[in-house]
N, C-alpha and C positions, 0 to 999 in steps of 0.2 A: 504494500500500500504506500502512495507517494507521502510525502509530507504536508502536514496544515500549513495553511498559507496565514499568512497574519491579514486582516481585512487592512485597508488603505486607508480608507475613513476611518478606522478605527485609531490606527498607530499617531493619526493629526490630532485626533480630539481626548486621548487617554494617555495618560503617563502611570509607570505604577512606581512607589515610592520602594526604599529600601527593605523594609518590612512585608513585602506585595501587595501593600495596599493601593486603589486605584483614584486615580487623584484624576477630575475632571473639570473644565470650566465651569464657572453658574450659570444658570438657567433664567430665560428673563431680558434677556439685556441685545436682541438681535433689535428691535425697535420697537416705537410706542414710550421711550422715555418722559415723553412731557406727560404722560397719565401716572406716571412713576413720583413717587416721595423723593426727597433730597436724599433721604435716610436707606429708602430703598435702593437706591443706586449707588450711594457708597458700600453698602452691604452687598452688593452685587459682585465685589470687585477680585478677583482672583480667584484663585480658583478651592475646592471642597474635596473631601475625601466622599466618594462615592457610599452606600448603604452594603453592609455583608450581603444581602441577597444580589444587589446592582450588579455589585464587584465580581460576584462569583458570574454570574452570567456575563459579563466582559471579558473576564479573565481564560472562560473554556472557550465561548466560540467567536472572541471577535482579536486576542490575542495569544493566541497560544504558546509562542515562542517567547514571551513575557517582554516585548517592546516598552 
């Protein structure tokens, strides 16, 4: 059987941290800011640790090779 491919969009929008946890952008912030709080969009600002169930499912099929 060939080898898992790592998806493309995947390795741009997921990083996983030393620990394997899966650290992703926030959510929110593609447009519609003037409906957004001041508050809301500083909170918005870097990036999150992904949820155990997220992570597991990013981690089997959209990076397997652990990009």
């Amino acid at each position: 059987m060939s080898k898992m491919k790592t998806k493309s969009g995947a390795k741009k929008r997921f990083k996983l941290t030393a620990t394997g946890k899966v650290k992703a952008g926030q959510t929110g912030k593609r447009h519609g800011m003037i409906k957004r709080t001041p508050k809301q969009i500083r909170d918005k600002r870097g990036t999150v640790v992904l949820a155990p169930a997220d992570a597991k499912v990013v981690k089997k099929k959209f990076l397997p090779n652990g990009l």
